[in-house]
C-alpha positions in Angstrom: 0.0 0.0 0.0 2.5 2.5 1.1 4.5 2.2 -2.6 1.4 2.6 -4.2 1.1 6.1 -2.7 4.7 7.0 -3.5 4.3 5.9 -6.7 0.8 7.8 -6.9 2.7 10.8 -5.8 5.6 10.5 -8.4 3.3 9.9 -11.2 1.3 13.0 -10.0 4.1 15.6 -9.0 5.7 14.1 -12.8 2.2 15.5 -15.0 2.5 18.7 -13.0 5.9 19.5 -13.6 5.1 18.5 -17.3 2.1 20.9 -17.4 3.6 23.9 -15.4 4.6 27.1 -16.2 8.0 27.9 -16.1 7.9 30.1 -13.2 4.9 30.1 -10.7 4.4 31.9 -7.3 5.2 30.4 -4.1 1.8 30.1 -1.8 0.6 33.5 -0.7 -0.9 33.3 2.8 -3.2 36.9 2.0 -6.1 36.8 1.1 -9.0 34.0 0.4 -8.9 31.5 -2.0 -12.7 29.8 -3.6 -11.8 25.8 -3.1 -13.7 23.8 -6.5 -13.7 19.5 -6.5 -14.6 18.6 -10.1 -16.0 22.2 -11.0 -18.3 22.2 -8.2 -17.6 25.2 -5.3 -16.9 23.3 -1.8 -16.0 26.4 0.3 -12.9 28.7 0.8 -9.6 28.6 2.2 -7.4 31.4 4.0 -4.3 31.3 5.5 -2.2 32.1 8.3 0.2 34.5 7.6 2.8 32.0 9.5 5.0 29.7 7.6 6.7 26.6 9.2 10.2 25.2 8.0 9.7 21.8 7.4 13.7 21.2 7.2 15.1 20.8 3.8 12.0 19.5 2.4 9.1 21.6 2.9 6.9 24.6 4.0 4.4 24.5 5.7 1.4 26.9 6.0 -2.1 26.1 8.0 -5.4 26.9 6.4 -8.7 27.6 7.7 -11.3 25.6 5.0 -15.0 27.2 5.6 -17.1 25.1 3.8 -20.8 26.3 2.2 -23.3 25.0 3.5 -25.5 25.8 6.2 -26.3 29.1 7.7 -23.6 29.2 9.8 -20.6 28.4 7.7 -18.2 25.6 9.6 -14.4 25.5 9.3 -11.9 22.8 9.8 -8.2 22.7 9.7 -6.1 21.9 6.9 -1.9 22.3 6.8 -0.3 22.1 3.3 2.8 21.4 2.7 5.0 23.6 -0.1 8.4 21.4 -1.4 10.9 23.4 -1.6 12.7 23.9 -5.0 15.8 24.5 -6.5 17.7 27.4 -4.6 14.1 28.5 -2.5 15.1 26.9 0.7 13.9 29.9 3.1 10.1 29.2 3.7 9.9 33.5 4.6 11.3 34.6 1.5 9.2 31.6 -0.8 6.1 33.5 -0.2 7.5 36.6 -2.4 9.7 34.7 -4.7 8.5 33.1 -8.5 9.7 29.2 -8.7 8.2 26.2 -9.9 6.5 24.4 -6.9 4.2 21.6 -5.9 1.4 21.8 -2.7 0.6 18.3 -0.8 -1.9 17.6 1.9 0.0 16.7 5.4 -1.3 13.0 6.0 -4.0 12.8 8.6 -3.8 17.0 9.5 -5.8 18.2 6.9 -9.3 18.3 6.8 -12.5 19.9 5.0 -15.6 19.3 3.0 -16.7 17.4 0.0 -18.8 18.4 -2.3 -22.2 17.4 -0.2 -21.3 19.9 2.0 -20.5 17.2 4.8 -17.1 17.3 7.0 -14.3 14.9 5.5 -10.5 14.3 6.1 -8.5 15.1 3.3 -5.9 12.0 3.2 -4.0 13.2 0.0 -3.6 16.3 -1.8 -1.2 17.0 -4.6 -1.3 20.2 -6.7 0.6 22.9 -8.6 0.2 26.8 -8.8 0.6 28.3 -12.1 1.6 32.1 -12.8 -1.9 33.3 -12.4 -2.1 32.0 -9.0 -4.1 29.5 -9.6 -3.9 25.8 -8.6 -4.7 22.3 -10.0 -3.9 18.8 -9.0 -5.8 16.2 -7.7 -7.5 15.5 -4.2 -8.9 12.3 -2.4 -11.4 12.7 -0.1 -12.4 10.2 3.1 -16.2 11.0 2.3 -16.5 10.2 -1.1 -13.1 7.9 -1.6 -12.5 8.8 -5.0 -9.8 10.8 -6.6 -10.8 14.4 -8.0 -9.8 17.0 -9.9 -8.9 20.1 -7.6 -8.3 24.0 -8.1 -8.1 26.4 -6.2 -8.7 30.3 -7.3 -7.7 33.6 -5.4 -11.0 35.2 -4.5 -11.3 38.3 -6.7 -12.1 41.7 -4.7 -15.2 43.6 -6.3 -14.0 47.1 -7.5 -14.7 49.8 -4.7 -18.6 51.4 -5.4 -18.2 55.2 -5.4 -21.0 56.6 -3.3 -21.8 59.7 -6.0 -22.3 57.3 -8.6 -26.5 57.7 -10.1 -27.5 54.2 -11.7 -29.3 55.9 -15.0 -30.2 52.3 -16.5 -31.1 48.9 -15.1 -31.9 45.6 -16.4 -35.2 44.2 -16.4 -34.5 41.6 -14.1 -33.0 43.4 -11.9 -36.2 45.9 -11.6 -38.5 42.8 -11.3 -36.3 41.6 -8.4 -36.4 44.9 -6.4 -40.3 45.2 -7.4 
C-alpha cells in the first residue's frame, strides 16, 4: 500500500511538472482562496500569515477551509505542505519569490468538505500553482473515496462602489427583483 502512494505521488508531481509554467508563485498566505472539487464550489480557504520550515523538504502553511453549506458556515483545519525547490530553501522569503513548486496535503492533519457539504478528512492532496495563482492537481477525499480533480482560485475583490455614482439604466431583471 504505502509504494502505491509514493508511486501515486511520483506519477502526479511528474504530469505537474510537465504541465507547469516555467515560473509560478510560491503560496501567498493573503487573502481567500474559492476551493472547487470537479467544478463544483466546496468552500474557501485562507491562510495564516505564519509559515513553518519543514527542514530541507518543505513549507508548511495552516489553512482555515470554511465550507458552504448551512447558515452558519463551519471551518476545519487543513496544513499544506510547499516542497521546496531548487535554490528557494527559506520558507519567509518563498512566499514573495516566482519558482516552480508543488502543494501536498499533510497525511492525517488536513481536513474539509466534500462536495455534499458534509465534513471529510483530506488523506491526499497534490497540486501545482501556475503564474496566475491558480492551482490544479488532484484530491482524495475520506467522504467520497475517490480521486478528483482540484483547483483552487484567489477570490477576486469587487471594485470599490463610489457613493456619488447615479445608476441611470437597469436591467429588467434586476427591476422585477427589487419590485
Amino acid at each position: 500500500m504505502r509504494k502505491n502512494t509514493f508511486l501515486f505521488l511520483f506519477l502526479s508531481i511528474s504530469a505537474l511538472a510537465l504541465v507547469s509554467p516555467p515560473s509560478a508563485t510560491a503560496l501567498p498566505t493573503t487573502g481567500h482562496y474559492d476551493v472547487l472539487m470537479d467544478d463544483l464550489p466546496v468552500g474557501a480557504l485562507s491562510f495564516r500569515n505564519l509559515v513553518a520550515e519543514r527542514g530541507q523538504v518543505s513549507c508548511r502553511y495552516t489553512a482555515r477551509w470554511t465550507g458552504l453549506s448551512g447558515p452558519l458556515p463551519s471551518t476545519q483545519l487543513c496544513h499544506i505542505d510547499e516542497l521546496k525547490a531548487g535554490d528557494h530553501f527559506d520558507c519567509e522569503q518563498n512566499r514573495f519569490g516566482f519558482f516552480n513548486t508543488a502543494l501536498l496535503a499533510v497525511k492525517n492533519a488536513c481536513n474539509g468538505f466534500d462536495e455534499f457539504g458534509q465534513r471529510t478528512l483530506v488523506p491526499m492532496m497534490v497540486a501545482g500553482e501556475g503564474q496566475s495563482g491558480e492551482i490544479f492537481g488532484v484530491v482524495l477525499t475520506a467522504s467520497v473515496g475517490d480521486v478528483e480533480s482540484l483547483t483552487i482560485v484567489a477570490r477576486k475583490l469587487p471594485p470599490a462602489h463610489p457613493t456619488n455614482v447615479r445608476l441611470t439604466r437597469m436591467h429588467p431583471y434586476a427591476l422585477q427583483v427589487l419590485q
